[in-house]
C-alpha positions in Angstrom: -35.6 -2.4 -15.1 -37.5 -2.7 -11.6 -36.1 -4.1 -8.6 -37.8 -7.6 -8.8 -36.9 -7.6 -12.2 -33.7 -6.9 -11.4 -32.9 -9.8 -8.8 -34.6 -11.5 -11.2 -32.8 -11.2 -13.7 -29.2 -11.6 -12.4 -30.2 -14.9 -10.6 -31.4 -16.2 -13.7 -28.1 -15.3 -15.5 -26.6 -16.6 -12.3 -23.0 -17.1 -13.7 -23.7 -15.4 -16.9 -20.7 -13.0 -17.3 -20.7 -12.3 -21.3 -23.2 -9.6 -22.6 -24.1 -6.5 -20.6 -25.9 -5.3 -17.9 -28.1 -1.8 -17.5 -27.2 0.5 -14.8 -30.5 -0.4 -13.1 -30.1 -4.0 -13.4 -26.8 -3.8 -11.8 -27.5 -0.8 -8.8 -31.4 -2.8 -8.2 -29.5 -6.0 -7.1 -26.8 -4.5 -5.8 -29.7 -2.7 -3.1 -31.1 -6.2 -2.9 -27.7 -8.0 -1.6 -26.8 -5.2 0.6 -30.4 -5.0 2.0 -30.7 -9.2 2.5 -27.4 -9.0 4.0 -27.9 -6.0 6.9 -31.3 -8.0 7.7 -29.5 -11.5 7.9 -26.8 -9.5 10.2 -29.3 -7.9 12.7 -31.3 -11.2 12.6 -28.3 -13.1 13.8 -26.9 -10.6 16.2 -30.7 -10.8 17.8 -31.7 -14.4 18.1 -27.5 -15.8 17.7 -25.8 -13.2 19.7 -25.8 -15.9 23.3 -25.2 -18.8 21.6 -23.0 -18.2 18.7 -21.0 -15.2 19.2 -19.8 -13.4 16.1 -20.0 -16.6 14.0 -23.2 -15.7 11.3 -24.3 -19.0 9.2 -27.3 -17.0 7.4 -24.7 -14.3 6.3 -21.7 -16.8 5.2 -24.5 -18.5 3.1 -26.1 -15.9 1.6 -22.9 -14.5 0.4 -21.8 -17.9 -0.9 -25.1 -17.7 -2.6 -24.7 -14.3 -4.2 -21.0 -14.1 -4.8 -21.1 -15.4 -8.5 -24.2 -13.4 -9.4 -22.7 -10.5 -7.9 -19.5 -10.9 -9.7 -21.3 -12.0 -13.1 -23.5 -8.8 -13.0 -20.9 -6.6 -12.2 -18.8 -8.1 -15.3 -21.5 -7.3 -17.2 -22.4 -4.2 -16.0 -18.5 -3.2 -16.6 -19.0 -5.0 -20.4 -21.7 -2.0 -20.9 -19.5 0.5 -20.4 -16.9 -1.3 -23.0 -14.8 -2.2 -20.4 -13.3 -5.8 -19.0 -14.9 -7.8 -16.2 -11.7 -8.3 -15.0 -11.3 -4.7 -13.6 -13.5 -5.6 -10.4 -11.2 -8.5 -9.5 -7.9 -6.3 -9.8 -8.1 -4.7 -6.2 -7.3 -8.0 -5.1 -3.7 -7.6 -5.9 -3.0 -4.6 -4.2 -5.1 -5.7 -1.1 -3.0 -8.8 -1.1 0.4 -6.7 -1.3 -1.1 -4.7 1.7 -1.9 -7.6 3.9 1.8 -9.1 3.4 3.5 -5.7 4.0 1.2 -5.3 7.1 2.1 -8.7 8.4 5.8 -8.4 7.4 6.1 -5.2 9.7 4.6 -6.7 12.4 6.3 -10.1 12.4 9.6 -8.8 11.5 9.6 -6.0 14.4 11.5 -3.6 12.0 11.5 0.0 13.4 12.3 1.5 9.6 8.9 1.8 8.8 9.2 0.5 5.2 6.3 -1.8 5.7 3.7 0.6 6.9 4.9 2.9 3.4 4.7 0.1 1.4 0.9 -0.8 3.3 -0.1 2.7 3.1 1.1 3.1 -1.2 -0.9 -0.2 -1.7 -4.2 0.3 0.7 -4.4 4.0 -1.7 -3.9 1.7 -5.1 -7.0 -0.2 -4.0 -8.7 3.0 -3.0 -8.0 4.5 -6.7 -9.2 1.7 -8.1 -12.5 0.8 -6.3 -13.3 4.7 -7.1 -12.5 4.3 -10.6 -14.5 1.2 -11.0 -17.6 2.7 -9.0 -17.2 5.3 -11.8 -17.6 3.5 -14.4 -20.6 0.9 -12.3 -22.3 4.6 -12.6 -21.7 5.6 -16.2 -24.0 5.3 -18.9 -23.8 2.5 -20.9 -22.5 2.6 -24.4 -25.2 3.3 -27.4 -25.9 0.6 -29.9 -23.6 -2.2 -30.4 -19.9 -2.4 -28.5 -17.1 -5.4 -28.9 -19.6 -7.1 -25.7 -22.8 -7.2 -27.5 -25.8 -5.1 -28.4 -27.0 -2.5 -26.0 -29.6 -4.3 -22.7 -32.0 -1.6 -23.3 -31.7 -0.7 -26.8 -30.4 2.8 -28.7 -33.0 4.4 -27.7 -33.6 3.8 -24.1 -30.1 4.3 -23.2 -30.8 7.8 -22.1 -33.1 7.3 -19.7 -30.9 4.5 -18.3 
């Protein structure tokens, strides 16, 4: 799949999030919203920087545009590997355990330093897990038919994937 096709694609299955997803439909848009968004970022830092500080409209509504396609393709992508959509959403939880001992220590003023271990043991849970699930964003799809549907490219394109 080509880039065009790509973006393409994944805004036409805007919040599609059964079936799969190809490694290059996935890594093509993922280019795309990282692209649009450093290019909406420099834009506003040139012609907003005076008037509106840090606050970036193009950028907060671009990635209330993209969030759901981003999500849905990355569900998908994670279906062609035979795993759950779910798995990119479970960083969440640790990052919210980190953000309430990190808050704790600092509004509780305890010297014991239980908050900053319990910050630390959470920020690496999320760190193991967005490696693991970049992992599997980068593995090869399963071959031929898998309990998520039939294969995006078919059996015999998978390879070259």
């Amino acid at each position: 799949m080509q880039f065009s096709e790509s973006v393409k694609t994944c805004f036409k299955k805007y919040v599609v999030f059964r079936g799969r997803a190809s490694r290059s439909e996935f890594w093509w848009f993922t280019l795309f919203t990282s692209i649009a968004s450093l290019a909406l970022s420099f834009i506003e830092t040139v012609v907003f920087s005076d008037t509106l500080g840090n606050i970036e409209p193009f950028g907060a509504v671009f990635s209330l545009a993209t969030i759901l396609p981003t999500i849905a393709v990355g569900a998908r992508r994670l279906h062609d590997v035979n795993r759950s959509g779910w798995w990119q959403l479970f960083p969440i939880v640790p990052g919210i355990l980190m953000g309430v001992f990190m808050v704790s220590g600092q509004l509780g003023g305890e010297s014991n330093g239980l908050w900053f271990i319990g910050a630390v043991v959470a920020g690496l849970c999320v760190a193991v897990v967005f490696i693991l699930i970049i992992v599997w964003f980068a593995k090869v799809g399963t071959k031929g038919i898998n309990r998520y549907g039939e294969d995006p490219l078919g059996d015999y394109l998978a390879v070259f994937d």
